[in-house]
N, CA, C and O of each residue as an XYZ file, in Angstrom:
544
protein
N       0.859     -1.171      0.000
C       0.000      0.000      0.000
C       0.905      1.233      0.000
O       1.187      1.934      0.972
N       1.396      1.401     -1.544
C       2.200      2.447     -1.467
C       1.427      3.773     -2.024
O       0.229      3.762     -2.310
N       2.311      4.965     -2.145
C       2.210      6.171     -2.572
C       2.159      5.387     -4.766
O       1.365      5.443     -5.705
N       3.691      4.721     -4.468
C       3.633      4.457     -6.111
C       2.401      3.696     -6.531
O       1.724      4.099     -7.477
N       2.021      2.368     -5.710
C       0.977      1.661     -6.056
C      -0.257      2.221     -6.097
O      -1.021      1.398     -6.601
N      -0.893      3.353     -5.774
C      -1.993      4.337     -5.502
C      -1.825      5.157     -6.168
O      -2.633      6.086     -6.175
N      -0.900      5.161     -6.864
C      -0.681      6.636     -8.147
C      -1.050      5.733     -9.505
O      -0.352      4.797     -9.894
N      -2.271      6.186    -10.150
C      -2.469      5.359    -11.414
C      -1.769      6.063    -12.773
O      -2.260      5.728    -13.851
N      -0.620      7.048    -12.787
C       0.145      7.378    -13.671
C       1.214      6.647    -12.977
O       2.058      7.538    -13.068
N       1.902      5.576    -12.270
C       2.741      4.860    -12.077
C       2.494      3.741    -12.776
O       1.605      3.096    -12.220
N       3.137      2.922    -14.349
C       2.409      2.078    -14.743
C       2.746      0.730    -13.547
O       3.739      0.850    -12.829
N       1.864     -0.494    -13.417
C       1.943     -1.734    -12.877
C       3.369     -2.213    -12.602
O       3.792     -2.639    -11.527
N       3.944     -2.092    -13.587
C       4.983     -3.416    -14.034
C       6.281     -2.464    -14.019
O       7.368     -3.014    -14.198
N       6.234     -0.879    -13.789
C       7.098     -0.076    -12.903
C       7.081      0.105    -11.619
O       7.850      0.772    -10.927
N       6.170     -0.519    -11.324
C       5.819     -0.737     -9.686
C       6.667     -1.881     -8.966
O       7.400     -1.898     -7.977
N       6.388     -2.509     -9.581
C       6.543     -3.668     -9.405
C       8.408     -4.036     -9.549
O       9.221     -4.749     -8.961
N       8.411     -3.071    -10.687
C       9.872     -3.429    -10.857
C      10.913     -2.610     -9.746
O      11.930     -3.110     -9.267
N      10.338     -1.077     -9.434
C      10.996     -0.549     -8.104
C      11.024     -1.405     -7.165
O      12.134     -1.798     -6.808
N      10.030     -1.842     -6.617
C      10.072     -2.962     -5.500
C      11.238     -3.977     -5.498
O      12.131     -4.131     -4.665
N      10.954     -4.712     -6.808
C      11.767     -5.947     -6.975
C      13.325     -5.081     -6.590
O      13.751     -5.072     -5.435
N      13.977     -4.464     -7.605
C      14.877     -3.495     -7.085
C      15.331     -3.266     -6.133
O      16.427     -3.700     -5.777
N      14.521     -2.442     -5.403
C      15.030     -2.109     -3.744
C      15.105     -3.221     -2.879
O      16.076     -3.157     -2.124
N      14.213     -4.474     -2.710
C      14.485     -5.956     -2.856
C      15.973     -6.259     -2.684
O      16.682     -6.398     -1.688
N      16.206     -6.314     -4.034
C      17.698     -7.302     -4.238
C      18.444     -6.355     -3.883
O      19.472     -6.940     -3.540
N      18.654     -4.956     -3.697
C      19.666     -3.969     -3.305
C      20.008     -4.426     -1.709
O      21.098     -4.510     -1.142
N      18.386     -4.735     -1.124
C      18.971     -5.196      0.570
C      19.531     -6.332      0.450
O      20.594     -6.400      1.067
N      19.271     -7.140     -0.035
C      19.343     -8.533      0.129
C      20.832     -8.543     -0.322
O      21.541     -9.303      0.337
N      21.457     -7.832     -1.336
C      22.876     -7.725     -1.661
C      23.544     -7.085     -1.015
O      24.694     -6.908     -1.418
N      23.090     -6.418      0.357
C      24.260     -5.324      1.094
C      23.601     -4.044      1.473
O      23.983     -3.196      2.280
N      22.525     -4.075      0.721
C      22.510     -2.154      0.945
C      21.685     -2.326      2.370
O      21.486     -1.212      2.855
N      21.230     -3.225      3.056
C      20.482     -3.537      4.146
C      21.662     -4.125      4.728
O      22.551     -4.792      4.199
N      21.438     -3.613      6.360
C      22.597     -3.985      7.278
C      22.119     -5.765      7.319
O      22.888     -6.711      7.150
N      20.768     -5.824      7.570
C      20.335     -7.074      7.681
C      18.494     -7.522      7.160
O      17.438     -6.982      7.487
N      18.688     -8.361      6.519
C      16.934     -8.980      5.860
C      16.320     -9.879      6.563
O      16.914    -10.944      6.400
N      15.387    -10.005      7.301
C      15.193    -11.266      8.014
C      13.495    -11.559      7.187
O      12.586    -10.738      7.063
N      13.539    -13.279      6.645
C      12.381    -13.424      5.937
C      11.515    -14.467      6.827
O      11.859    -15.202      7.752
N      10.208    -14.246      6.172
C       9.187    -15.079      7.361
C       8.960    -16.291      6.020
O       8.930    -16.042      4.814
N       8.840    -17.452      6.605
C       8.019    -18.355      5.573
C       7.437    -19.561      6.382
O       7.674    -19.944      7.527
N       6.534    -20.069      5.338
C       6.014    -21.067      5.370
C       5.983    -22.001      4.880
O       5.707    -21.982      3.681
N       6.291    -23.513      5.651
C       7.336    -24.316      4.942
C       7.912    -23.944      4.080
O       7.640    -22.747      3.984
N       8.889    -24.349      2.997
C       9.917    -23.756      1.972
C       9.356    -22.234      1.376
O      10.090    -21.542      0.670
N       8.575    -21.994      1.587
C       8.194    -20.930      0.942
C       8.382    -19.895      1.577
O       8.252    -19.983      2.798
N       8.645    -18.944      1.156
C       9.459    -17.024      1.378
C       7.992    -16.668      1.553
O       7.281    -17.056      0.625
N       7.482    -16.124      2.373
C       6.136    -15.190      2.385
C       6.033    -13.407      3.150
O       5.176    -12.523      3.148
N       7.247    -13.544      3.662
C       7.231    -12.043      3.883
C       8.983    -11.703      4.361
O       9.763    -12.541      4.813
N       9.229    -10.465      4.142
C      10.258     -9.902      4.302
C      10.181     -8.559      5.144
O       9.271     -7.732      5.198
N      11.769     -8.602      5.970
C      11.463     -6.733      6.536
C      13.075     -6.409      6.258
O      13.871     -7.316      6.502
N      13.549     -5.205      5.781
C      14.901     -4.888      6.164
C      15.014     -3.898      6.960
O      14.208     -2.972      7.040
N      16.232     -4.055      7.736
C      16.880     -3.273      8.711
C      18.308     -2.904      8.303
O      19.156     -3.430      7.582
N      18.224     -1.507      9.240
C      19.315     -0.608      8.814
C      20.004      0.173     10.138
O      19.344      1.012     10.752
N      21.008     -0.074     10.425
C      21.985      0.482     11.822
C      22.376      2.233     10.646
O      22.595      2.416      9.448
N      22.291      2.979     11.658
C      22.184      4.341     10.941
C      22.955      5.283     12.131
O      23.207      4.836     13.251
N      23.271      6.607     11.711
C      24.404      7.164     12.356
C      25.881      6.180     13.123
O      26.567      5.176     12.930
N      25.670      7.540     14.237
C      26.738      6.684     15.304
C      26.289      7.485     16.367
O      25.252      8.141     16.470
N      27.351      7.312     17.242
C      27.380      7.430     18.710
C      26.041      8.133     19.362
O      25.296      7.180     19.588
N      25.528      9.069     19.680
C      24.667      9.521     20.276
C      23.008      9.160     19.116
O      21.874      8.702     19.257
N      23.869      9.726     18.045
C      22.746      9.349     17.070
C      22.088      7.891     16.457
O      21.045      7.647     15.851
N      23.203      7.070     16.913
C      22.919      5.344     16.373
C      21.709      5.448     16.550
O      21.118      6.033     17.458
N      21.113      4.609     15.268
C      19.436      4.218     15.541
C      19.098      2.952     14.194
O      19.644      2.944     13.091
N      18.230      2.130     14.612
C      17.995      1.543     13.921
C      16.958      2.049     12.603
O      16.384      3.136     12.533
N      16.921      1.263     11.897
C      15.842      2.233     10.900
C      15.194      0.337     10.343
O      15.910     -0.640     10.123
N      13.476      0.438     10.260
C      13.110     -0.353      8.789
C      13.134     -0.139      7.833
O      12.643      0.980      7.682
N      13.584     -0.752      6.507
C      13.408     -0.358      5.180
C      11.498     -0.621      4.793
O      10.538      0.075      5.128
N      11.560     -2.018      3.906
C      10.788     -2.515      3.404
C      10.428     -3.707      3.805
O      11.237     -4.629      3.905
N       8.859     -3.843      4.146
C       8.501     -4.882      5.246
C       7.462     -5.061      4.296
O       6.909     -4.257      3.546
N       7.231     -6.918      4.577
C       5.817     -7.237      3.545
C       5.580     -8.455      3.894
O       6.525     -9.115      4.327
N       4.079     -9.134      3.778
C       3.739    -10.143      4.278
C       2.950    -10.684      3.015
O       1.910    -10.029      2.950
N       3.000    -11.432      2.178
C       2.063    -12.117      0.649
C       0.826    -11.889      1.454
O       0.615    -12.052      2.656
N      -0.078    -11.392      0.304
C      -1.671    -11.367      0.790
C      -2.146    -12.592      1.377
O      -2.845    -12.456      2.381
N      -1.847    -14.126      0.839
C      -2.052    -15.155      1.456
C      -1.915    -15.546      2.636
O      -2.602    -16.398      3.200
N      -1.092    -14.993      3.039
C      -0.041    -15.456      3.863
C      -0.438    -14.488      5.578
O       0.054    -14.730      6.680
N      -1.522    -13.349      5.196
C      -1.463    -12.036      6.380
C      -2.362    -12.715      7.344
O      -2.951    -13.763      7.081
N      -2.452    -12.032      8.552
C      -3.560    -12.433      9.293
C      -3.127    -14.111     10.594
O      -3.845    -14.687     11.411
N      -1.551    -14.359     10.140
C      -0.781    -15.259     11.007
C       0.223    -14.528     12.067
O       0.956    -15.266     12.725
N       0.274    -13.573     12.203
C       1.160    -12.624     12.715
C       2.806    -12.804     12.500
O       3.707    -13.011     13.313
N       2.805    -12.614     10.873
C       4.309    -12.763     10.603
C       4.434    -11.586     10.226
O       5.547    -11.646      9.703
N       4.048    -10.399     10.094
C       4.198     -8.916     10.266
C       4.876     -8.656     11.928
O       5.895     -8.043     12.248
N       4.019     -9.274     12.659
C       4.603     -9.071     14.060
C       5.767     -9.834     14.232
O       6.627     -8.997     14.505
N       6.237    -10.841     14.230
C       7.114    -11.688     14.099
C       8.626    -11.234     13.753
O       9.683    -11.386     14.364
N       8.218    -10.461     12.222
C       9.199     -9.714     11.527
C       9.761     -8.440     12.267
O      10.970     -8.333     12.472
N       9.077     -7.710     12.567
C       8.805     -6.709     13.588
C       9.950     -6.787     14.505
O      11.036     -6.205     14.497
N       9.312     -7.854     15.482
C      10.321     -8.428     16.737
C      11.820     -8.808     16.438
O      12.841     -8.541     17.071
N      11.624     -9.528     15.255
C      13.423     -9.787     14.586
C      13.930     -8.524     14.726
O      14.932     -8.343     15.418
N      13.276     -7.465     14.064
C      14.031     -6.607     13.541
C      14.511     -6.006     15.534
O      15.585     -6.054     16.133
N      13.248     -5.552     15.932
C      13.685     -5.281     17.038
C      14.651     -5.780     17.842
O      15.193     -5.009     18.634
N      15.053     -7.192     17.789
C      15.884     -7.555     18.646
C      17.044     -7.911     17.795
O      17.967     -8.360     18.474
N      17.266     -7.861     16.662
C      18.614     -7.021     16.060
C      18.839     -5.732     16.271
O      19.950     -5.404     16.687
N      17.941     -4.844     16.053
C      18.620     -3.534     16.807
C      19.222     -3.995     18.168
O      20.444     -4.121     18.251
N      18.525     -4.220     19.101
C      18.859     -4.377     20.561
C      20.385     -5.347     20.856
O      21.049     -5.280     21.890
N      20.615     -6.002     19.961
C      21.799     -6.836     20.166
C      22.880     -6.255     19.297
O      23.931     -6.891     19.222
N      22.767     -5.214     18.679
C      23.914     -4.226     18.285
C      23.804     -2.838     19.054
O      24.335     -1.777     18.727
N      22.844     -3.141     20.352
C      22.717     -1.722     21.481
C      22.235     -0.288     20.743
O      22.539      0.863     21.055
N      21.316     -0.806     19.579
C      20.671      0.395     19.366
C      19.336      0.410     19.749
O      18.591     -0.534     19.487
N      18.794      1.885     20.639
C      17.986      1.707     21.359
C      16.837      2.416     20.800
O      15.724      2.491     21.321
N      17.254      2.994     19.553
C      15.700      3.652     19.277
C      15.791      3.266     17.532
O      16.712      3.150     16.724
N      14.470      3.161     17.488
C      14.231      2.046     15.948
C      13.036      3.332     15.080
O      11.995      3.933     15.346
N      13.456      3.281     14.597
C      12.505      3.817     13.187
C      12.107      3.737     12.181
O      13.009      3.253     11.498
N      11.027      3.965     11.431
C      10.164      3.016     10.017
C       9.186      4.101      9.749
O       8.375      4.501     10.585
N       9.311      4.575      8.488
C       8.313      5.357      7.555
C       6.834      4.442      7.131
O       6.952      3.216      7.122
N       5.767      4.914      6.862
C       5.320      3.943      6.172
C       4.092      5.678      5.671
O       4.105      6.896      5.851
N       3.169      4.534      4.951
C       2.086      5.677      4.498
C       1.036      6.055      5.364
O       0.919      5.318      6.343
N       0.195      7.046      5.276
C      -0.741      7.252      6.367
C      -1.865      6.535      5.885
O      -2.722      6.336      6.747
N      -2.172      5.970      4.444
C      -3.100      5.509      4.247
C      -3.353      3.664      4.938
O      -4.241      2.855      5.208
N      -1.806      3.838      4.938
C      -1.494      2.472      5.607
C      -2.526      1.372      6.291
O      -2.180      0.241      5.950
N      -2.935      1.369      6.594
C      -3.811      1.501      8.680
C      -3.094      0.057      8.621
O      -1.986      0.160      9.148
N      -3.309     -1.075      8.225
C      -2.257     -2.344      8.781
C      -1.089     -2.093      8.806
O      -0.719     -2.491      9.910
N      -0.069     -1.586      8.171
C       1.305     -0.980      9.009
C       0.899     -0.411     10.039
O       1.245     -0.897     11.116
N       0.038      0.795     10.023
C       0.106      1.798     11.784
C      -0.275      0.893     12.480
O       0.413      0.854     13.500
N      -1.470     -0.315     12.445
C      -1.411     -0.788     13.383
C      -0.459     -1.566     13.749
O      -0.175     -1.731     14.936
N       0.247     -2.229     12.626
C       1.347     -3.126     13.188
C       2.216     -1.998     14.322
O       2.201     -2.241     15.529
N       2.634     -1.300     14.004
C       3.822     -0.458     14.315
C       3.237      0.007     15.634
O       4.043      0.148     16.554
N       1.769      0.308     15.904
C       1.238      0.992     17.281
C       1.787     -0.728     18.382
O       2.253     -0.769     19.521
N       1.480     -1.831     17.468
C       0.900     -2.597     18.482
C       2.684     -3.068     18.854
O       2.975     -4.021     19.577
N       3.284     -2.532     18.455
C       4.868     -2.677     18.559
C       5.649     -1.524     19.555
O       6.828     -1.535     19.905
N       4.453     -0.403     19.931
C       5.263      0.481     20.485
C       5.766      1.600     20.074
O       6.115      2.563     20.757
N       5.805      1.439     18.747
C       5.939      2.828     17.680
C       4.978      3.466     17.726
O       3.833      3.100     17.459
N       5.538      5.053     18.260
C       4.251      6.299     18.084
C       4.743      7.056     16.797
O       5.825      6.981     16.215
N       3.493      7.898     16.495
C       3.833      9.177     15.226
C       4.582      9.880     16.010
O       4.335     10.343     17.123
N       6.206      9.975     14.888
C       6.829     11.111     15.466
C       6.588     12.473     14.474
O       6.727     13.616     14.911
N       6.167     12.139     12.934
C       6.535     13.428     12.166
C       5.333     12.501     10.721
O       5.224     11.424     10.135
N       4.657     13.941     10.807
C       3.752     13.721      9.625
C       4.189     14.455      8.289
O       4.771     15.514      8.526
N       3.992     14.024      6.370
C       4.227     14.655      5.863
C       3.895     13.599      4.521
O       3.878     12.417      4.177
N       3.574     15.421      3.922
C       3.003     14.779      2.784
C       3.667     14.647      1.632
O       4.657     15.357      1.454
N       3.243     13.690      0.601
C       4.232     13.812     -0.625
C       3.201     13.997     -1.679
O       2.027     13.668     -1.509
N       3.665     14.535     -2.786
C       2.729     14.804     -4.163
C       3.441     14.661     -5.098
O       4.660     14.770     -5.225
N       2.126     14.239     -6.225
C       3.513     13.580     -7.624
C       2.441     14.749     -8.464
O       1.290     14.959     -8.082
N       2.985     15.341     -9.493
C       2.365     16.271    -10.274
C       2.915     15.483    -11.578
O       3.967     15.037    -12.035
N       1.594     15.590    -11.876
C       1.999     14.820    -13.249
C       1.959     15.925    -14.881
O       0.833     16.407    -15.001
N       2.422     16.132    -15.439
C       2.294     17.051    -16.917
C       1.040     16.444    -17.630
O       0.399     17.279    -18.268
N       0.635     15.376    -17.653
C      -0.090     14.433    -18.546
C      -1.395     14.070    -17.643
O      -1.270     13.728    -16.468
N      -2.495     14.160    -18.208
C      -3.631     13.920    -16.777
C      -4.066     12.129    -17.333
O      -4.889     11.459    -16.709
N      -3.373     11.635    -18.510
C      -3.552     10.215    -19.062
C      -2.891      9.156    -18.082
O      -1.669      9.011    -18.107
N      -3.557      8.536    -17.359
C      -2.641      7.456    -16.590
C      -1.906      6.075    -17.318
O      -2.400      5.222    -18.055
N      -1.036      6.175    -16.985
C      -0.142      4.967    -17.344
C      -1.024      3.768    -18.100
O      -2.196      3.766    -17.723
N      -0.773      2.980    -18.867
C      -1.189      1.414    -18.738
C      -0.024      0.400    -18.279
O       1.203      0.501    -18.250
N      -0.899     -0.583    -17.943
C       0.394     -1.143    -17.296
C       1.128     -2.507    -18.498
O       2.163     -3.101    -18.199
């Protein structure tokens, strides 16, 4: 439930392909660490984490967290959550942070029922030249 996926001048299959993208960027390094949820052999959700500043400022950060539509409603959103949390905590970073959308409401709730409050609201806008939306 993104900003891109809710913008219908974003075509489908550019959606899709940012994702995949930012994806393999964690999974190759650009994420301090990926921890995935599954069921039997199967991959069904992902979250990445990110160790950020230093000394006074160290903080953990989430990237990109996701649970397959099939797959929601087992609490492997929460699950993922807790990994991440207790990787921060075992590299002694004590305050954790994660963007998500306001349209969200299953992220906010994940994130309320985790302890995460709103620290900073803000909006984003895509202006488009063309009022024709994408096909995908």
């Amino acid at each position: 439930d993104s900003r891109f996926w809710n913008d219908p001048h974003f075509a489908r299959a550019h959606c899709a392909e940012l994702y995949a993208t930012w994806i393999r960027k964690a999974v190759q390094g650009q994420a301090d660490a990926v921890f995935v949820a599954t069921l039997g052999a199967q991959a069904v959700g992902y979250i990445s984490c990110h160790a950020r500043g230093s000394g006074a400022d160290a903080h953990a950060e989430i990237g990109l967290v996701a649970v397959a539509e099939a797959a929601r409603g087992q609490g492997l959103g929460g699950a993922l959550v807790r990994a991440a949390l207790l990787w921060a905590q075992a590299r002694g970073l004590t305050r954790t942070s994660v963007v998500t959308q306001g349209r969200n409401a299953a992220a906010l709730r994940l994130y309320a029922a985790h302890s995460f409050v709103v620290q900073r609201q803000q909006v984003w806008q895509h202006l488009w030249l063309s009022h024709e939306p994408q096909q995908s």
